[in-house]
Z-matrix of the N, CA and C atoms (Angstrom, degrees):
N
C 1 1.457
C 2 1.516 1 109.79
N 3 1.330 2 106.05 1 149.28
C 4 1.738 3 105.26 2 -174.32
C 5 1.080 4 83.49 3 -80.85
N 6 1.434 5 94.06 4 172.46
C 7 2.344 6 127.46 5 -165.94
C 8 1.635 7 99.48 6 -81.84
N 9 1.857 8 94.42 7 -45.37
C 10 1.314 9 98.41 8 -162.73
C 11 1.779 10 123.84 9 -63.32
N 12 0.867 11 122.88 10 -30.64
C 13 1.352 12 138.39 11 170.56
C 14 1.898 13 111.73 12 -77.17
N 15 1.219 14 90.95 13 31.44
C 16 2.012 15 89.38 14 155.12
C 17 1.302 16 136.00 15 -116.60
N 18 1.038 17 155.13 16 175.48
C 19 1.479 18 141.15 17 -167.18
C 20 1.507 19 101.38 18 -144.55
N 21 1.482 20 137.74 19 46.08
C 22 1.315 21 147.47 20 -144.33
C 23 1.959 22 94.81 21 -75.61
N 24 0.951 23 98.04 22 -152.90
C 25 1.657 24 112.25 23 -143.43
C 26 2.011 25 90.86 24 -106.87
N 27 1.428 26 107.78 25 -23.27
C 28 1.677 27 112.80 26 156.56
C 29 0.743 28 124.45 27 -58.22
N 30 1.342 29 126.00 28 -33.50
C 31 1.624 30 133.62 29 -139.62
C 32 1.679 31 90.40 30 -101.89
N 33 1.253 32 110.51 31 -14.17
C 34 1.588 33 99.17 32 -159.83
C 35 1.169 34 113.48 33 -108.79
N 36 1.471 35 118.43 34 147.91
C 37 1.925 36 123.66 35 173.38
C 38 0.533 37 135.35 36 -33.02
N 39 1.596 38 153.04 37 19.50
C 40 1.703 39 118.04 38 -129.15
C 41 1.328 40 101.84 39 -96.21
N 42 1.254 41 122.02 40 -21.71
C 43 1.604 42 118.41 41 -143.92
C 44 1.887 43 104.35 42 -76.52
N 45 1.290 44 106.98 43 136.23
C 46 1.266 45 99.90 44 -163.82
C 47 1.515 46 112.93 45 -71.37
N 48 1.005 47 107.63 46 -25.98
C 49 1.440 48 133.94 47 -169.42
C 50 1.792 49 114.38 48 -68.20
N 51 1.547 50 109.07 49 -34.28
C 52 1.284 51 141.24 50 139.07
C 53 1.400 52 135.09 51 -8.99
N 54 1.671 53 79.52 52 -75.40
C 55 1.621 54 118.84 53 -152.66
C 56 1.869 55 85.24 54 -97.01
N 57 1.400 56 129.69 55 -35.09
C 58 1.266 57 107.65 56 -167.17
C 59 1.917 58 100.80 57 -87.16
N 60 1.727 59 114.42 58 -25.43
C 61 1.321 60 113.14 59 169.94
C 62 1.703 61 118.16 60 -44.06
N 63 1.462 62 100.52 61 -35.59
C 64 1.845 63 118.01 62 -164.88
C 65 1.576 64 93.75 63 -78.40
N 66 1.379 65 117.32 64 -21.64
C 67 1.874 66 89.46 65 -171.69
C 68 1.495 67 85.73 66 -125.18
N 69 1.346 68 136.85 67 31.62
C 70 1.559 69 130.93 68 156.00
C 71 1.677 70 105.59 69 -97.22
N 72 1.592 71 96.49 70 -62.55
C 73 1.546 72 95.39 71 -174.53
C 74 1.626 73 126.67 72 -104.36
N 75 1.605 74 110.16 73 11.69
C 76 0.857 75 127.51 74 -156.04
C 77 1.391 76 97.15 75 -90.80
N 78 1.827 77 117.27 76 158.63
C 79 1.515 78 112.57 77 173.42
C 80 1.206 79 102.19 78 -104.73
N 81 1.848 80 102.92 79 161.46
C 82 1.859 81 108.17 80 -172.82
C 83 1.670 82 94.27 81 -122.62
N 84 1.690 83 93.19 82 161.12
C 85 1.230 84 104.93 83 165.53
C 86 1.489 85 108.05 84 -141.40
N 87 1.017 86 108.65 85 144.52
C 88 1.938 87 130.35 86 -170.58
C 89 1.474 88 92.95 87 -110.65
N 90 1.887 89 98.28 88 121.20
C 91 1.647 90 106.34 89 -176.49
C 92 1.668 91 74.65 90 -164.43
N 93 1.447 92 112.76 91 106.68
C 94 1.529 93 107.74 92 -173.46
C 95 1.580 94 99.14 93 -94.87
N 96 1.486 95 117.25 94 139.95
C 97 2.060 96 110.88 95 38.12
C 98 1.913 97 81.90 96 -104.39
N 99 1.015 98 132.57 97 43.37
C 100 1.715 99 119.61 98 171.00
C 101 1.691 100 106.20 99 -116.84
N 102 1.181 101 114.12 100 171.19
C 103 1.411 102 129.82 101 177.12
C 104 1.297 103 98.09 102 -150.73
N 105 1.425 104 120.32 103 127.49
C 106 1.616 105 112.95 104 -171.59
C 107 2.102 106 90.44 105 -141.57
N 108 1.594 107 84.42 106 135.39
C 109 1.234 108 101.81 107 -160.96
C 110 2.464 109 86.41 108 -110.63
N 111 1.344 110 101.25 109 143.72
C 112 1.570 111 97.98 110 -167.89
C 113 1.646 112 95.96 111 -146.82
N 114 1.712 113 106.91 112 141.23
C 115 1.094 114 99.16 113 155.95
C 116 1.966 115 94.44 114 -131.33
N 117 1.297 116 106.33 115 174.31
C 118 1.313 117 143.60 116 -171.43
C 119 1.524 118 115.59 117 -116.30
N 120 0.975 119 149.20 118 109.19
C 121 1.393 120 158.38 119 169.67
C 122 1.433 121 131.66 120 -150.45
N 123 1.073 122 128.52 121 166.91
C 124 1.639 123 130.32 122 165.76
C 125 1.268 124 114.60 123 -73.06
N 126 1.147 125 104.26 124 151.37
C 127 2.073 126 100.92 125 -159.92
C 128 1.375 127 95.67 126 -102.59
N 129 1.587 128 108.28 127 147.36
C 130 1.054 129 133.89 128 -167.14
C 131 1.834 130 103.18 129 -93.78
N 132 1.369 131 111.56 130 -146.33
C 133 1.058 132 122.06 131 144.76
C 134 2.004 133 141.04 132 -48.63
N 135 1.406 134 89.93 133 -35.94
C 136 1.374 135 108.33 134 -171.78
C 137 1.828 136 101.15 135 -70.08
N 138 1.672 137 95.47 136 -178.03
C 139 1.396 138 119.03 137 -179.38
C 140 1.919 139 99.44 138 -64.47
N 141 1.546 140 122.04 139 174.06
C 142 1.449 141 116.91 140 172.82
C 143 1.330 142 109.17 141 -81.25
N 144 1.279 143 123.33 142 -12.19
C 145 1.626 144 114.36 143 -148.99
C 146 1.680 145 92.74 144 -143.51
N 147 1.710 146 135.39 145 91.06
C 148 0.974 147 100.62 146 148.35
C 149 1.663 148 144.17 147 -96.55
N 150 0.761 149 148.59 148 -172.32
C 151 1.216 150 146.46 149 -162.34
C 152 1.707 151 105.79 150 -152.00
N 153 1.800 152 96.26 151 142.13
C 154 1.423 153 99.37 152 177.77
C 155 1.520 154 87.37 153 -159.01
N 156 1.487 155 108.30 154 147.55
C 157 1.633 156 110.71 155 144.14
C 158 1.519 157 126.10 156 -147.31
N 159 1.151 158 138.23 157 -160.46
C 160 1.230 159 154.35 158 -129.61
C 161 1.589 160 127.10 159 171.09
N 162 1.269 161 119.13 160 134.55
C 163 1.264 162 135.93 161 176.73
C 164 1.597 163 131.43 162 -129.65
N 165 0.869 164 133.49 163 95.07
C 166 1.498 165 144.55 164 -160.94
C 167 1.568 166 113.68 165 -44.57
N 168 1.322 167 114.16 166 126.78
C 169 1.676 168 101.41 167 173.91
C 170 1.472 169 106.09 168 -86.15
N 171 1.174 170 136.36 169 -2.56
C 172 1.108 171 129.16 170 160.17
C 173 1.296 172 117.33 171 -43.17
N 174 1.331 173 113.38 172 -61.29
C 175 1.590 174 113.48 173 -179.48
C 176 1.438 175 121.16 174 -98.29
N 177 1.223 176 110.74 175 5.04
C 178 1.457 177 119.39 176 174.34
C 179 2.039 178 104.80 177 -140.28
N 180 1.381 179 81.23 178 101.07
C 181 1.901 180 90.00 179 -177.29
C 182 1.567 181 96.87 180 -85.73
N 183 1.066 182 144.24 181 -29.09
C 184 1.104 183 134.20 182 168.24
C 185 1.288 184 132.25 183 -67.54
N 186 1.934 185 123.82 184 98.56
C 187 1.780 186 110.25 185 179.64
C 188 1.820 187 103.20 186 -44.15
N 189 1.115 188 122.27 187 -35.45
C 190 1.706 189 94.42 188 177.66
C 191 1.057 190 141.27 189 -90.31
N 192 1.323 191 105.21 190 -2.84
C 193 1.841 192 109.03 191 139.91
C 194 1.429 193 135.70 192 -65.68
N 195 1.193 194 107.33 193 -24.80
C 196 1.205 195 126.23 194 -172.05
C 197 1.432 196 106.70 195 -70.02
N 198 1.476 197 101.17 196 -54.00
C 199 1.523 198 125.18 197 -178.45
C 200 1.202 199 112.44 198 -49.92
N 201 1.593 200 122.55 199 -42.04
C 202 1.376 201 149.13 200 -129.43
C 203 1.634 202 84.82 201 -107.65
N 204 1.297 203 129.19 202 -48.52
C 205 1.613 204 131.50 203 -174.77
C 206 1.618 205 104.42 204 -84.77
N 207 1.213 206 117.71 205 -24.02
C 208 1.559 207 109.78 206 168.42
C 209 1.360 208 122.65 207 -71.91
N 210 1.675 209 108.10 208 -29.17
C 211 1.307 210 107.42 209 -178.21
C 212 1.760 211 125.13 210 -95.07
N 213 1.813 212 87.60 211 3.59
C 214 2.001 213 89.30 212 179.05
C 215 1.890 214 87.40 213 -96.79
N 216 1.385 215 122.89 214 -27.56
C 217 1.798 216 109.52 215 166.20
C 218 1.245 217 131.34 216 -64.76
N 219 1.235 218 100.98 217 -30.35
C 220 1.482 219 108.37 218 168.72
C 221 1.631 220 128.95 219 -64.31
N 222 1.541 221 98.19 220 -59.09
C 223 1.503 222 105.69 221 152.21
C 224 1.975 223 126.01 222 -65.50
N 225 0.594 224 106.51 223 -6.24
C 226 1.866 225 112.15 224 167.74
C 227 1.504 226 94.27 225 -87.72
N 228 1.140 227 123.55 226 -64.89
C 229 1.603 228 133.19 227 -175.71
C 230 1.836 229 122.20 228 -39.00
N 231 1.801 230 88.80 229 -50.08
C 232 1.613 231 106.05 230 178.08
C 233 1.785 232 93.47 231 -61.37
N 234 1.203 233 124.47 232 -53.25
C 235 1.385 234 119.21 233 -147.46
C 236 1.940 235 107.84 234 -84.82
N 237 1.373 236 87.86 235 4.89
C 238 1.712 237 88.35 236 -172.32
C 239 1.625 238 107.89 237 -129.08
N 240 1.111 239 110.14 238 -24.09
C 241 1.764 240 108.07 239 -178.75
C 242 1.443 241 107.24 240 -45.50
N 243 1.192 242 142.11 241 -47.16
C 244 1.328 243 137.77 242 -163.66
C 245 1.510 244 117.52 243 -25.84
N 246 1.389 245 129.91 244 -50.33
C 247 1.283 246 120.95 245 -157.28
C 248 1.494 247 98.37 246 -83.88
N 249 1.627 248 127.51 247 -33.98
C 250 1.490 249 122.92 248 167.10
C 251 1.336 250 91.24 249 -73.26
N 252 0.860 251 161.83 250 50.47
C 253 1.597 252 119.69 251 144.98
C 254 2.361 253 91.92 252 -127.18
N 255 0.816 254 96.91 253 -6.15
C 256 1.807 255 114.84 254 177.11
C 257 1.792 256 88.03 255 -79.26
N 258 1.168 257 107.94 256 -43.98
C 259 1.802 258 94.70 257 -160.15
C 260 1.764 259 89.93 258 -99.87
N 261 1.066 260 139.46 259 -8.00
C 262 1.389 261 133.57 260 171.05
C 263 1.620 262 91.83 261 -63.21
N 264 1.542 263 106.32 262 -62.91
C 265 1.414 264 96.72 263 -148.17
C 266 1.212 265 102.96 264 -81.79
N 267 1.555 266 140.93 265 9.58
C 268 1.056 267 139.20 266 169.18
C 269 1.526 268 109.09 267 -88.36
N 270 1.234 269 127.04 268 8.85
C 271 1.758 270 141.86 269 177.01
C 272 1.723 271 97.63 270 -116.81
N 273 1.044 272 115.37 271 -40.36
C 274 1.534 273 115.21 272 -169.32
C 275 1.463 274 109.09 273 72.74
N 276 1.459 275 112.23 274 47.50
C 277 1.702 276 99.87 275 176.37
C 278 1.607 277 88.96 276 -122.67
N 279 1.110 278 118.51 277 -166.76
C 280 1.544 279 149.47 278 -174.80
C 281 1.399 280 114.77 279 -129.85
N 282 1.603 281 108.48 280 117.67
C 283 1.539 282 101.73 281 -164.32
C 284 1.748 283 82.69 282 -118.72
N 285 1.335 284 104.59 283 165.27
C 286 2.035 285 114.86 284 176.45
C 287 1.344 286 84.33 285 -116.91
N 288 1.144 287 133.19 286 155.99
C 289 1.336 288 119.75 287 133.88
C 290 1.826 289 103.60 288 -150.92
N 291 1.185 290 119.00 289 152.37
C 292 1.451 291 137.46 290 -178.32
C 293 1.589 292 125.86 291 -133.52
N 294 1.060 293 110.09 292 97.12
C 295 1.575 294 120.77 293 -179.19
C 296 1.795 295 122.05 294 -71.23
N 297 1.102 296 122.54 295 87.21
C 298 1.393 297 109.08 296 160.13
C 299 1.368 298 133.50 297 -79.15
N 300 1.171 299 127.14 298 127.75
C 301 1.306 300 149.77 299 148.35
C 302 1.562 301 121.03 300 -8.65
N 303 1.287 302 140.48 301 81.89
C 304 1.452 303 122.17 302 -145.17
C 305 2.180 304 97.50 303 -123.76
N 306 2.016 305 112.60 304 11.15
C 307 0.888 306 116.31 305 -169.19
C 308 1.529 307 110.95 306 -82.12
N 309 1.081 308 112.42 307 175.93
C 310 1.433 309 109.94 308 175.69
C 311 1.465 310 111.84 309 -124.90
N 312 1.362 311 131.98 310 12.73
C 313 1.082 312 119.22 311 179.83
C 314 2.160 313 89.45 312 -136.51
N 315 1.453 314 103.80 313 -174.83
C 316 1.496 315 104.43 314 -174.70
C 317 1.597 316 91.72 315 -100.69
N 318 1.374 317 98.70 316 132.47
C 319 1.657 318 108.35 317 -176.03
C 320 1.570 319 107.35 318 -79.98
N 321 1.093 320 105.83 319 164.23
C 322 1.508 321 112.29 320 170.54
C 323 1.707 322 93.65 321 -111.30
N 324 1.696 323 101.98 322 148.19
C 325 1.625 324 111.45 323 -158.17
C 326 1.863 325 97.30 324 -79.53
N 327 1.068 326 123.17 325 -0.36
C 328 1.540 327 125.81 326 176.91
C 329 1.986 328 94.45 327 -72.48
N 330 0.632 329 93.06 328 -35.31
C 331 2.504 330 95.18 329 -166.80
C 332 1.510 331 91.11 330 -100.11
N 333 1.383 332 139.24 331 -17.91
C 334 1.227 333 133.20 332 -171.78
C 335 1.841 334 100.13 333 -92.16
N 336 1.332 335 117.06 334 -29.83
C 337 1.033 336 136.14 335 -170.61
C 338 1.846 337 102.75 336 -73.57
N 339 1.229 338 119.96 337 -63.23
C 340 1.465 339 148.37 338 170.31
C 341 1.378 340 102.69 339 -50.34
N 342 1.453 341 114.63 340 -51.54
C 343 1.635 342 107.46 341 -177.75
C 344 1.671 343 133.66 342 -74.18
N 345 1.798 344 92.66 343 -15.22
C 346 1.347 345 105.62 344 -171.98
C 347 1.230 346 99.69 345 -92.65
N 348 1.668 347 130.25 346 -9.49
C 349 1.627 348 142.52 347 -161.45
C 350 1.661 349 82.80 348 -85.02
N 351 1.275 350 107.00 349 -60.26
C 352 1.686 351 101.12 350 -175.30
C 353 1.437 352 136.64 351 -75.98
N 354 1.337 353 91.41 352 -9.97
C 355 1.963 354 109.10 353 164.69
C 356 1.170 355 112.41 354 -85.13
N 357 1.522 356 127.60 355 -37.34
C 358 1.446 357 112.89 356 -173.85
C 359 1.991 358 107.79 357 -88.08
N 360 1.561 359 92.17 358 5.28
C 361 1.708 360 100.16 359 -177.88
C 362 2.014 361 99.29 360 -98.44
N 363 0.734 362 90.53 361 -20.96
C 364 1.593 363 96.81 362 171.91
C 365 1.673 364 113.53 363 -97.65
N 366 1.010 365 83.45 364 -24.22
C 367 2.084 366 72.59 365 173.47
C 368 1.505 367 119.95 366 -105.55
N 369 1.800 368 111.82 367 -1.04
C 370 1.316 369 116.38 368 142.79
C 371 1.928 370 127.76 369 -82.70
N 372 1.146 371 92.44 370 -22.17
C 373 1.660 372 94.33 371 159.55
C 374 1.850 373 109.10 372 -66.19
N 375 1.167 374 112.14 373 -57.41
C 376 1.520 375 103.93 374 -168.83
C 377 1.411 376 132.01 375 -71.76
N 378 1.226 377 90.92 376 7.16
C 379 1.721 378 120.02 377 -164.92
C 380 1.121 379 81.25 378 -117.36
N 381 0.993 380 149.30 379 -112.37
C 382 1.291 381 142.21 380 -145.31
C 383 1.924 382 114.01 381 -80.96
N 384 0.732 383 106.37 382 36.86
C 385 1.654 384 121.26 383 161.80
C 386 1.232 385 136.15 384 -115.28
């Protein structure tokens, strides 16, 4: 299997401290069913690109739905980041970014796939514009 298509344990948000900087000072963009919260900075130590998301129990009372919609974004995400993460590191900055889930029904991974093609194409326009 190629390298490039993994989403390892770097790549990802966790830090809370992070994650609460990304939705205080961070900018959003509305591209439904997602809401993607981004910050922009000079890179530290870490990977260029991290990634995090989220799914509301409001509209999903079930942890295995929940689970179940994190893991068709995640996999849409792994298979499409490439062209942002080529133009990140061709800037040398450090981007966060975190996608929530803003649908109300359980997607099928064909529209989750399509939707994340046009979110991560809109949040390389605003980033680099």
């Amino acid at each position: 299997m190629a390298r490039q298509f993994t989403l390892g344990k770097n790549e990802r948000l966790k830090s809370r401290k992070s994650i609460e900087q990304l939705f205080s000072e961070g900018k959003k963009i509305n591209l439904a069913p997602f809401r993607i919260f981004y910050t922009c900075h000079l890179p530290a130590n870490e990977a260029a690109l991290l990634f995090g998301t989220g799914v509301s129990s409001k509209n999903f009372k079930r942890a295995v739905d929940r689970n179940r919609v994190k893991r068709l974004i995640r996999e849409a995400y792994r298979l499409q980041k490439l062209a942002l993460l080529g133009k990140i590191k061709e800037k040398k900055i450090q981007v966060n970014v975190f996608f929530i889930y803003t649908g109300k029904e359980l997607p099928v991974y064909q529209d989750v796939y399509e939707k994340m093609g046009a979110a991560l194409h809109k949040l390389e326009k605003s980033i680099f514009v």
